[in-house]
N, C-alpha and C positions, 0 to 999 in steps of 0.2 A: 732710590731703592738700592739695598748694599746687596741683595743678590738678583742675577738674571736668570732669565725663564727661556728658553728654545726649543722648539720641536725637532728633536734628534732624529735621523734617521738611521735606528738601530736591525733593520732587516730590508731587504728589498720590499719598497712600497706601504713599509711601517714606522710609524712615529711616533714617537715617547715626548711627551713634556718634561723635559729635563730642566733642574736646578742647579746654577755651578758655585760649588762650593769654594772657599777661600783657600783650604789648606790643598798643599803643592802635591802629586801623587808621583809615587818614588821613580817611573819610569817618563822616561823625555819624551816629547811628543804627543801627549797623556793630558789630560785634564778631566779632575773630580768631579763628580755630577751626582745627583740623590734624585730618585722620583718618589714623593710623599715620605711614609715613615721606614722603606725601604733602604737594605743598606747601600752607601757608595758604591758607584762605578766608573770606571775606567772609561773614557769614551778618548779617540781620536782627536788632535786638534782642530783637524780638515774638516769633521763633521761638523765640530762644534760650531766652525767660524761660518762654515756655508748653512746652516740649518735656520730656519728664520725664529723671528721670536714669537714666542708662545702670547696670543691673545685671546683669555678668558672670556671676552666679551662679544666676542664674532661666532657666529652659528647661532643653531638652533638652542632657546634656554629651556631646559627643562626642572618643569615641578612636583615637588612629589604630591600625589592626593589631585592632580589637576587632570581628566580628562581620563 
């Protein structure tokens, strides 16, 4: 898979499914992230590296028209 998926923690006790992108962002320390068709953001390296990865397939699945 050429991109990775991590649940950032972007608030106290809130977590984004983030996407990191390839291209380098202008400030150090710094690494590109997109969630869906939203634009780029800036997210910390620290969070990035501590944040675990994002797995679609663990919880609850929900369907539309089901119950």
């Amino acid at each position: 898979m050429s991109s990775q998926y991590r649940n950032v923690e972007v608030a106290p006790v809130h977590f984004v499914p983030l996407r990191l992108l390839r291209r380098v962002p202008a400030r150090e320390g710094k690494v590109l992230c997109a969630h869906r068709t939203r634009a780029p953001v800036e997210v910390d390296q620290a969070k990035w590296d501590a944040a675990l990865p994002h797995l679609p397939t663990v919880g609850p699945v929900r369907m539309r028209g089901a119950l």
